[in-house]
N, C-alpha and C positions, 0 to 999 in steps of 0.2 A: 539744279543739275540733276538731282535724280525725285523721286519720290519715296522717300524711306517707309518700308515695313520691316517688322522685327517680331523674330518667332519669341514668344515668352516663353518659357516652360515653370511654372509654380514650384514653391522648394516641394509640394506633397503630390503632384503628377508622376504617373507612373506609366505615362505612355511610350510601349515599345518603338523603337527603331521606327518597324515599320510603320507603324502610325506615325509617326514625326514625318516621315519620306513622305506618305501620301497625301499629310494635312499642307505639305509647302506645295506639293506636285497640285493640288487643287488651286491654290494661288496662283502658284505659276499661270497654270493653263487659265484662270481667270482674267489676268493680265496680259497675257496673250493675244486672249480673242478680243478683250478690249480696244488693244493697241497694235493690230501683228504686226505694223512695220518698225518697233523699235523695240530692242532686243530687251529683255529682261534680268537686270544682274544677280547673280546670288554671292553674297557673301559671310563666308563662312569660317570658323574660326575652330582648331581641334575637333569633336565632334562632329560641329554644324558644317566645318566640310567635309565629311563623311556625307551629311545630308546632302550638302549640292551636287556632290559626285553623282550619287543617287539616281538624284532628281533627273541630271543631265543626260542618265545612264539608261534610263526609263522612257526620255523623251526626247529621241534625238531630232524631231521635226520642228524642234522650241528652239527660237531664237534665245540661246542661253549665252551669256558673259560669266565662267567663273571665279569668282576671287577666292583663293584657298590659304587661311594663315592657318602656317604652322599646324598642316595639316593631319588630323588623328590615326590614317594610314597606314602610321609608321609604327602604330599602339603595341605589335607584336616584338618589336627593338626598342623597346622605351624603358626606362625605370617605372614608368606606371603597369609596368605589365609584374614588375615583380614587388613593389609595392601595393597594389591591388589584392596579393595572395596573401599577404601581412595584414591587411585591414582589420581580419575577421577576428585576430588574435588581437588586437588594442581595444582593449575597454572603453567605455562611455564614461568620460568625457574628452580622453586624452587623445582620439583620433583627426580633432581639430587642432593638438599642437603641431603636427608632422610639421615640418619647413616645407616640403615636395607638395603634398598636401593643401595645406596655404597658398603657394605659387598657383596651384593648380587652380584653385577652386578663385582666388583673389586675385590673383598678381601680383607683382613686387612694386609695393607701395614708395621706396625710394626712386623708382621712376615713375610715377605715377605722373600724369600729367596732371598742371596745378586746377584745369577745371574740374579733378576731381578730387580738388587736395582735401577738400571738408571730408570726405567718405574715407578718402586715402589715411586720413588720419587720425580717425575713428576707428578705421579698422587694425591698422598698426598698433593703437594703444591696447585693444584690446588683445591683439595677437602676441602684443608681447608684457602683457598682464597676467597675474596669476591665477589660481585656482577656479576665481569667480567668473573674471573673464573671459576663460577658457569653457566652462559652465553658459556663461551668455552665448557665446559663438558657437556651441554643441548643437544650441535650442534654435538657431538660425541657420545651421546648417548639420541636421542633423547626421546622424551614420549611415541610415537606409540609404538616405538621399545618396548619398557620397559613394556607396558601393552599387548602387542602384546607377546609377551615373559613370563609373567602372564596367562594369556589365557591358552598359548599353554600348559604352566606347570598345571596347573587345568585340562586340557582336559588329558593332557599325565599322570595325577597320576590315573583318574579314568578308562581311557582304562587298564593297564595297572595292576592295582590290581581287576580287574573280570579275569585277564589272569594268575595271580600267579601259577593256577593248571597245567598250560600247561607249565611250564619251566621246562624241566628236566635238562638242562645246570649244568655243575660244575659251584658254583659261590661264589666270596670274595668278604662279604660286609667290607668297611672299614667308619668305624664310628667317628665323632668327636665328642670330650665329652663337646667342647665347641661352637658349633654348635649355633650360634644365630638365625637362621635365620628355622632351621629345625628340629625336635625331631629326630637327629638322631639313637645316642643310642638307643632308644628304638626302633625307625625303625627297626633297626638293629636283632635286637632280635624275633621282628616279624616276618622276613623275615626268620629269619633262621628257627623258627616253624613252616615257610609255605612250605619253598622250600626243595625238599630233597635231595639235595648236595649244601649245604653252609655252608661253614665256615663264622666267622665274625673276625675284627679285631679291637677294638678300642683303640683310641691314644686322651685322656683324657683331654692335654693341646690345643688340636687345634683346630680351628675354620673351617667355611663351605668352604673356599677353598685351605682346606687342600694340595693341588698338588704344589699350588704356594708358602707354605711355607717351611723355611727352617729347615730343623733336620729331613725333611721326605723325606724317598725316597722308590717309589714306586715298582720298583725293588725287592731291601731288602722283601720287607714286601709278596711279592708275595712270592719267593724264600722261605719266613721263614713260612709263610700259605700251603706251601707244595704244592701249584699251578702248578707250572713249569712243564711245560711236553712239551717233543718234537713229542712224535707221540700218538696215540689214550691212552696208558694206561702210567702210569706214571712209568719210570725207575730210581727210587732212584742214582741208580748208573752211568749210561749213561747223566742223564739230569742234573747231578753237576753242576753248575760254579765257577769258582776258587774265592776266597772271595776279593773283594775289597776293597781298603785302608780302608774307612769308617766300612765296616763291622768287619776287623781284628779288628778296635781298638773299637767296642764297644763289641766285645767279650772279650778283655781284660780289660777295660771298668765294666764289670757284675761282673768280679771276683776281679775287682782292691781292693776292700776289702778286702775281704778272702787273696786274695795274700800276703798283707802287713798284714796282722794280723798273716797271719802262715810261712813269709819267705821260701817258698820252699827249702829243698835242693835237687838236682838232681844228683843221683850217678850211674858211668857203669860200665861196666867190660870188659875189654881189651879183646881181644883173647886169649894170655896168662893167665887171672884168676887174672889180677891186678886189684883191685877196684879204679876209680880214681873219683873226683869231677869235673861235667860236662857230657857233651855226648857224646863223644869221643867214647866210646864203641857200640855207635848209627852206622848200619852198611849205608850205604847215597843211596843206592841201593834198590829196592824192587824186588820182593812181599817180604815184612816182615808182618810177625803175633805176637804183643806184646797180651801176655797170661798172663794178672796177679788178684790182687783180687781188689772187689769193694768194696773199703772202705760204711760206712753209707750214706746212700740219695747223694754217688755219688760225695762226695764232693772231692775228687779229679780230678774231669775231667775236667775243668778249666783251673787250673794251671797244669797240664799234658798237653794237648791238645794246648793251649795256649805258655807253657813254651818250649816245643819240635818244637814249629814251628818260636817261634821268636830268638829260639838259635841256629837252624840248619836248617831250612826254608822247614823240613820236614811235609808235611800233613798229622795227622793221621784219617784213617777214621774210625769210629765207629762203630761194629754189636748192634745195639741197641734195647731197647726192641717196640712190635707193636704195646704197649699200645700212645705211644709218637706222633705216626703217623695214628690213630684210628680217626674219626670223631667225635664218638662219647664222647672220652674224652675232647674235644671243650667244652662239658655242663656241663663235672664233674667235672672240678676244676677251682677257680676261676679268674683265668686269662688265657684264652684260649692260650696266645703267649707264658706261659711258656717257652715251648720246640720249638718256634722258630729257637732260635741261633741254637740249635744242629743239626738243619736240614741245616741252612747256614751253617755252621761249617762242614757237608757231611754227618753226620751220615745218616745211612739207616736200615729197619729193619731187625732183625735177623733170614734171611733164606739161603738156602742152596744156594741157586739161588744166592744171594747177594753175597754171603760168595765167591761163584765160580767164581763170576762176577768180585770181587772185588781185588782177586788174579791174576787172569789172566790179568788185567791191570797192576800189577805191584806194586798194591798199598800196604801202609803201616797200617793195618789193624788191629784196637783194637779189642780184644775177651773178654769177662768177664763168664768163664765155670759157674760160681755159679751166674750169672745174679741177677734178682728180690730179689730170698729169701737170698743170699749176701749182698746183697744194704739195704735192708729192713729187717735185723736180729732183732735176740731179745733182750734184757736185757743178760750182759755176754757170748754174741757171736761173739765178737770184733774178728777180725783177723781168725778166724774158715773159711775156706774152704769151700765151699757147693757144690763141683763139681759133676759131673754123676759119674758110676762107671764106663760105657764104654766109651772108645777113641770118642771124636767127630771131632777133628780139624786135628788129625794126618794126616790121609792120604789124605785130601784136600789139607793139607799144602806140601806135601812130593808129589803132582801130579803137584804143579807149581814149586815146589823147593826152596818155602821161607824159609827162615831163623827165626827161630822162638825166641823170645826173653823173655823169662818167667821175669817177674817184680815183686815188692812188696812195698804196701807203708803203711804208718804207719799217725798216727797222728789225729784221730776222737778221742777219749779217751783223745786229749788235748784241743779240743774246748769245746766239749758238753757232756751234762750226759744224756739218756734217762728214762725221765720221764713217756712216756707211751709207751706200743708196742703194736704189733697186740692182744698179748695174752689180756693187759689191757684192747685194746678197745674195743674186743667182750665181755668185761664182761659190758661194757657202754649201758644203754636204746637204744633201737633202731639202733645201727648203725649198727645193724645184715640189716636192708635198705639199708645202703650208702655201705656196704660191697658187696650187690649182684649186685647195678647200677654198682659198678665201674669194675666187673671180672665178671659176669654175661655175658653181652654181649661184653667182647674183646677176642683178640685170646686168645684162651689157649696152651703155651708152656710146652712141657717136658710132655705129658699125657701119655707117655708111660713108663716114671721114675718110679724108686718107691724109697720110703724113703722122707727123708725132702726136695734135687732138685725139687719135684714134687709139690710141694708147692710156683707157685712164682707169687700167686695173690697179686694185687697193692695193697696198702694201706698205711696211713698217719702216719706219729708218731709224738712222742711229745718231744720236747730234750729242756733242761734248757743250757743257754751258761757257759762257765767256763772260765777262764785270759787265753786268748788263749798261747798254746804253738807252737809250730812248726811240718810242715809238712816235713815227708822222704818220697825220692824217691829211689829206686834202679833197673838199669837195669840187669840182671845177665848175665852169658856169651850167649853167641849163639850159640844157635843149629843151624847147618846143615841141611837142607834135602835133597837136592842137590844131585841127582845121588841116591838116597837110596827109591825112588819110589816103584820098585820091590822091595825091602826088606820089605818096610815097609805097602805091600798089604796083608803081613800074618799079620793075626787078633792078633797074639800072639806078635810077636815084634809092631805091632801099639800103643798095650796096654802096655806096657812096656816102648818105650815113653814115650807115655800119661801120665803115673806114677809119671817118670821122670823130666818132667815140672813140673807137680803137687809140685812131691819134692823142685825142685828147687824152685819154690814162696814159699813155708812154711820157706823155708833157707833163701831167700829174708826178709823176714819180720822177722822172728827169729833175724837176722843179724840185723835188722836198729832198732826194741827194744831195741834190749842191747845196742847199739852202742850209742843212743841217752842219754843214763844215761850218757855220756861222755861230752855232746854238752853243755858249758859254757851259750849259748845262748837260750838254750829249752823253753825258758821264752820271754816274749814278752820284758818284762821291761829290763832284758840286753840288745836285740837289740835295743830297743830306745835310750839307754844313749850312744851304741856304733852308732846308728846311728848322733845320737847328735856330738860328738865328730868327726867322721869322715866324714860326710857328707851323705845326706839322700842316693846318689846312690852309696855309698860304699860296697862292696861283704860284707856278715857277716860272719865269720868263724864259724866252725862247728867243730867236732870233728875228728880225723885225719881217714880217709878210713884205 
């Protein structure tokens, strides 16, 4: 994924600021000219983002990425600003007990992630050793070093914030919510009102050296901040990376609730028109284009996404909406990582470009025609349709020859009851404001629709929970396109199709409503007492396809 370099600095180095800025700013630009068309990342950690700030500050023609932890910035609001003026008054050897101090210079070795547990706890013993090894640890990290190192973080926060205007760099601050040592959070926040390409990312439980603790990884979080780019502008679809152990299981992990509260079932359909329980009617081959409806706020793309790849090791990738991958919904809601995973998970936004991109790879590729105002219906809109009236995915689909797979799934009506919708909230004080920050400045899809498709600005609801019941799935048979290119470039049989799919999801869902008045289990509380009885990872039965 990348190719790692790493500034050293020797504990007996005494090179100013500047020198440090110029000896990276020479890398830089030697990597640059190497490679100009893919961007070079700097990541940098207290201090050392002081330096990338720099760097980026000096060089705005440099395709820079920067990664900022727990940025040094903030050095003039820190406890290090007023423990740095104490230093001078603690005698040698006891300037290595401080706790601040230790954090600073080590990190908090009870998180320490366990690849580093040998050093983590070598250093521990000795930190919390007496006299002698207090004495050991003075000799490794001496006093100069340590004020010498203060200094340089004072000088490098205030070059360094007169220079904020000059960064034009994409940059991810990643913030720790338990930062003893630095006001990062709020740094954080600052930074992203100053700079005009930064996301932030904060991670609530950990402390100032966050890189060395364990449960984070750096990676992930880049990936899920939507950073990742291989050459100047970013390719949703080209710049994927396949998900790693760690990420599969915390996307299953996010939904491990929901899963167990609505037991999935997952039902296909044979070639022949047999319905069977499982994937089997799942074709293993792509490009495929599954075409079905979006239940409420989405909540089946989880256990879909999740359940199709840990049962057939198939990846499905997402056309998802722009608002997800938007910068500026970073500020409108309150957890900027929401939509993380779905970006690890591959989703990409929905454009044609994607859409072409995405087939022509081969891939297995989710559509949702009635997108936003689907996902975000009314009160009594359950299972309603909201597709265009013209063909959009036919003959994209019919130019690589996927197989298209119309689906239907069932089961919001047994979690939740909606308590407010868009209609309620615009009758709410004010939020005619939160209504135009959030669709005001994002893309606007479908402007060329007319009717209720054309209607698929964001917005929140309000749903009271209910004794969960269970979630259907169904794949329906497969269509063909295969060799039906020419046929299906007449506008007339395109829509006709189109229709056709349509039909078929209305029949998908038709089918798993009634079906499910049969399901012994529809209730949470039978699957409990049968999971009781037969064991928590026993299949639940369902009612007969």
């Amino acid at each position: 994924m990348f190719d790692m370099w790493c500034l050293h600095i020797p504990v007996q180095d005494r090179t100013t600021f500047q020198g440090l800025v110029e000896h990276v700013e020479r890398t830089v630009k030697s990597e640059s000219s190497r490679a100009p068309d893919r961007p070079v990342y700097l990541v940098g950690e207290s201090v050392g983002a002081c330096i990338a700030l720099a760097v980026a500050a000096r060089n705005r023609d440099v395709d820079l990425v920067l990664v900022l932890v727990n940025p040094g910035t903030s050095f003039h609001r820190s406890q290090l600003q007023s423990l740095s003026a104490l230093l001078d008054l603690v005698p040698d050897p006891f300037h290595s007990s401080t706790p601040q101090l230790l954090n600073f210079l080590t990190g908090n070795f009870m998180k320490m992630s366990p690849r580093f547990g040998g050093a983590g706890q070598a250093l521990s013993e000795v930190a919390s050793g007496l006299l002698p090894s207090l004495m050991y640890l003075a000799d490794i990290l001496p006093k100069e070093s340590i004020v010498w190192k203060m200094k340089m973080l004072r000088t490098a926060s205030s070059f360094v914030n007169s220079r904020l205007h000059a960064v034009k760099a994409q940059t991810l601050v990643v913030a720790s919510g338990n930062d003893e040592l630095l006001p990062s959070r709020d740094e954080a926040e600052r930074l992203r009102g100053t700079l005009k390409k930064c996301r932030v990312r904060h991670f609530r439980d950990n402390g100032h050296k966050i890189l060395l603790e364990d449960g984070f990884d750096l990676v992930t979080t880049i990936k899920g901040a939507g950073d990742y780019r291989r050459s100047r502008q970013t390719d949703y679809v080209l710049d994927f990376l396949p998900l790693s152990d760690d990420e599969l299981e915390k996307a299953i992990d996010r939904d491990r609730l929901l899963t167990f509260a609505t037991d999935p079932v997952m039902l296909s359909t044979l070639p022949d028109g047999k319905i069977v329980r499982g994937l089997a009617g799942l074709p293993r081959a792509g490009p495929v284009l599954l075409v079905g409806y979006h239940m409420l706020m989405g909540f089946e793309l989880g256990p879909l996404v999740t359940g199709v790849l840990r049962s057939t090791g198939i990846h499905i990738r997402g056309l998802a909406h722009p608002f997800m991958f938007n910068e500026s919904s970073d500020q409108l809601i309150p957890d900027s990582s929401n939509y993380d995973l779905h970006r690890i998970m591959g989703a990409v936004p929905v454009t044609a470009v994607n859409f072409y991109k995405l087939l022509s790879e081969k891939q297995f590729v989710l559509l949702y025609p009635g997108g936003a105002r689907e996902a975000l219906h009314r009160k009594g809109e359950e299972y309603r349709l909201f597709w265009p009236e013209q063909s959009e995915f036919v003959r994209m689909a019919s130019r690589f020859g996927a197989t298209i797979i119309p689906f239907g799934v069932v089961g919001e009506d047994d979690i939740c009851d909606m308590l407010l919708d868009y209609n309620d909230l615009m009758k709410l004080p004010f939020y005619d404001i939160l209504d135009k920050k959030l669709n005001e400045e994002g893309l606007k899809l479908r402007t060329d629709s007319t009717g209720e498709i054309k209607n698929q600005d964001m917005h929140p609801v309000v749903l009271t929970p209910k004794m969960p019941g269970r979630f259907y799935f169904i794949f329906g048979e497969p269509i063909e396109t295969k060799g039906r290119e020419k046929e299906l470039r007449d506008k007339e049989k395109a829509q006709h199709l189109y229709l056709h799919v349509k039909s078929e999801v209305e029949s998908c869902i038709k089918y798993l409503k009634e079906k499910r008045e049969e399901d012994p289990y529809r209730s949470i509380l039978p699957r409990l007492l049968y999971q009781a009885a037969h064991g928590s990872d026993a299949e639940i039965p369902t009612f007969e396809p």
